[in-house]
C-alpha positions in Angstrom: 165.4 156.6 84.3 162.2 155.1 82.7 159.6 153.4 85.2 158.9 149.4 85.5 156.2 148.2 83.5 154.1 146.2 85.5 153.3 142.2 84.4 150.2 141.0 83.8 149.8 139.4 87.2 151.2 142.5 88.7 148.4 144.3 87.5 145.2 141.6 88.2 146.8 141.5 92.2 146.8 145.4 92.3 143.4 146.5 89.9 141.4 147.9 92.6 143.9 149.4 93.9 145.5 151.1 90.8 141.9 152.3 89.6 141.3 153.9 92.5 144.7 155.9 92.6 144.1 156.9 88.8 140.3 157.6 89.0 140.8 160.7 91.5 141.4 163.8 89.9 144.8 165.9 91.3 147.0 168.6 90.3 149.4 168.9 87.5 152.5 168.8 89.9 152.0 165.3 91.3 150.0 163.2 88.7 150.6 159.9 88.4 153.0 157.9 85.7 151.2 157.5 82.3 149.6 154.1 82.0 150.4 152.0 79.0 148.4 151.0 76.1 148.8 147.5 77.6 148.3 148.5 81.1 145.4 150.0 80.2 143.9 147.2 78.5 144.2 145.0 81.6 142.9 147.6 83.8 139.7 148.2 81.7 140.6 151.4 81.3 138.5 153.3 78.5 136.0 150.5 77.9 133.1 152.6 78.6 133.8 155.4 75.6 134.4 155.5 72.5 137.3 158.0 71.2 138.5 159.2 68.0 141.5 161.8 67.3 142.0 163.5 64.4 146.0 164.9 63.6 146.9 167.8 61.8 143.1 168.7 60.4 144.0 171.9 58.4 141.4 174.3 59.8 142.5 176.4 63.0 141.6 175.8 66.7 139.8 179.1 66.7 137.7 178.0 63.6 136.9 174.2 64.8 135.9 175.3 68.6 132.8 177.4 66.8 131.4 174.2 65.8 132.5 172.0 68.9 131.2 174.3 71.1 127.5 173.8 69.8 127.8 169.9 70.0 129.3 169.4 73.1 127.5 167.2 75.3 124.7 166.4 72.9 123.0 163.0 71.8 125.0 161.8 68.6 121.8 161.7 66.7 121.3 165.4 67.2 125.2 165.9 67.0 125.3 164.2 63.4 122.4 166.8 62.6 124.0 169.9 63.7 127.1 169.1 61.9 125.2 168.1 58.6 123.8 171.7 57.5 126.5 173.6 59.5 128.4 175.6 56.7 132.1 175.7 58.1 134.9 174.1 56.8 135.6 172.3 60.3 131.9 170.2 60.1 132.9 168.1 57.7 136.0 167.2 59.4 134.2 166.4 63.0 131.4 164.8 60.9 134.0 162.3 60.0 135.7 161.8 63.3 132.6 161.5 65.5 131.4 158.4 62.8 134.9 156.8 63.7 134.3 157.4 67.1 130.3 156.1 67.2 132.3 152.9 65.5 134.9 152.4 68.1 132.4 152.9 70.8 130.0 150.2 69.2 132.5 147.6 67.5 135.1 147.8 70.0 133.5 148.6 73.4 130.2 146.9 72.6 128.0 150.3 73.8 124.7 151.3 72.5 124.5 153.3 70.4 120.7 154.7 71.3 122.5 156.2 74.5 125.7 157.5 73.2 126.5 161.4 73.8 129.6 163.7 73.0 131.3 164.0 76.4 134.1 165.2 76.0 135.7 167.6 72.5 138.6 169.1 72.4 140.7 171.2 69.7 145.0 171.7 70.3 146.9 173.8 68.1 149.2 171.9 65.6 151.7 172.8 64.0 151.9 175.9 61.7 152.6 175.6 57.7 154.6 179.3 57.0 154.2 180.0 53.9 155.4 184.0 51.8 153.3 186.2 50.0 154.8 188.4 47.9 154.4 191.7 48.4 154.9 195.2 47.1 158.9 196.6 46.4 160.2 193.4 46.9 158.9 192.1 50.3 157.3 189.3 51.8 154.5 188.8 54.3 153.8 185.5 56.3 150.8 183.8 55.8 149.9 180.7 58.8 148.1 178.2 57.9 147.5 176.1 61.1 146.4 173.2 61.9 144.8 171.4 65.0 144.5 168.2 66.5 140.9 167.4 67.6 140.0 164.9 70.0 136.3 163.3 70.5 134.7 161.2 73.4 131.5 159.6 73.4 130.0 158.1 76.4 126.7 156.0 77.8 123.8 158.1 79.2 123.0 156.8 82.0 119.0 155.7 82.1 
């Protein structure tokens, strides 16, 4: 029931084609087939950002979209300062994943890194460690501790 996976070739006689069909933006209920990592590659897909994702951080969405929301769509330089003297637990964590995404962005996709800025940041929930704390006469309460997966974009400013 799986889809064909297009051939090199394949892909180099339809490009401008296929970029144009995944470029527009639609709704939930007829979006297009996931691209693979492959296909993405020979489509040039992704070449103009940098991204990082970090899995299973241990600090909650709630906590970690304080501090994304007062980066988002700054200058990394300014970004890197923010996060520096910010006293949650969730700085340090971006701190490290916007670094690993400034390095994909310059080592991989060649950008520079004078006119990078945090497009896009995201927090997901992940899942939820349950742990027991015991309680009074014999019972137990729940304690959460969640976690969240936190994704990171950096893009060129244009001139």
């Amino acid at each position: 029931m799986g889809r064909k996976v297009m051939s090199k070739e394949e892909l180099l006689e339809k490009k401008e084609e296929l970029l144009e069909q995944y470029a527009k933006t639609r709704r939930k209920s007829n979006k297009l087939p996931v691209l693979t990592k492959k296909e993405r590659k020979v489509l040039g897909i992704g070449k103009d950002e940098g991204r990082a994702v970090v899995r299973y951080a241990r600090v909650s969405t709630r906590k970690a979209k304080l501090v994304i929301d007062l980066i988002r769509n700054k200058n990394i330089d300014e970004a890197y300062a923010i996060l520096k003297y910010m006293p949650r637990n969730a700085s340090e964590i971006i701190y490290k994943l916007l670094k690993s995404a400034e390095a994909n962005a310059v080592n991989n996709n060649q950008l520079d890194r004078d006119r990078l800025y945090i497009s896009e940041i995201y927090a997901d929930p992940g899942p939820t460690l349950k742990r027991i704390m015991p309680r009074a006469r014999g019972q137990a309460f729940r304690i959460r501790k969640r976690t969240s997966h936190i994704t990171l974009v950096l893009k060129e400013r244009a001139k």
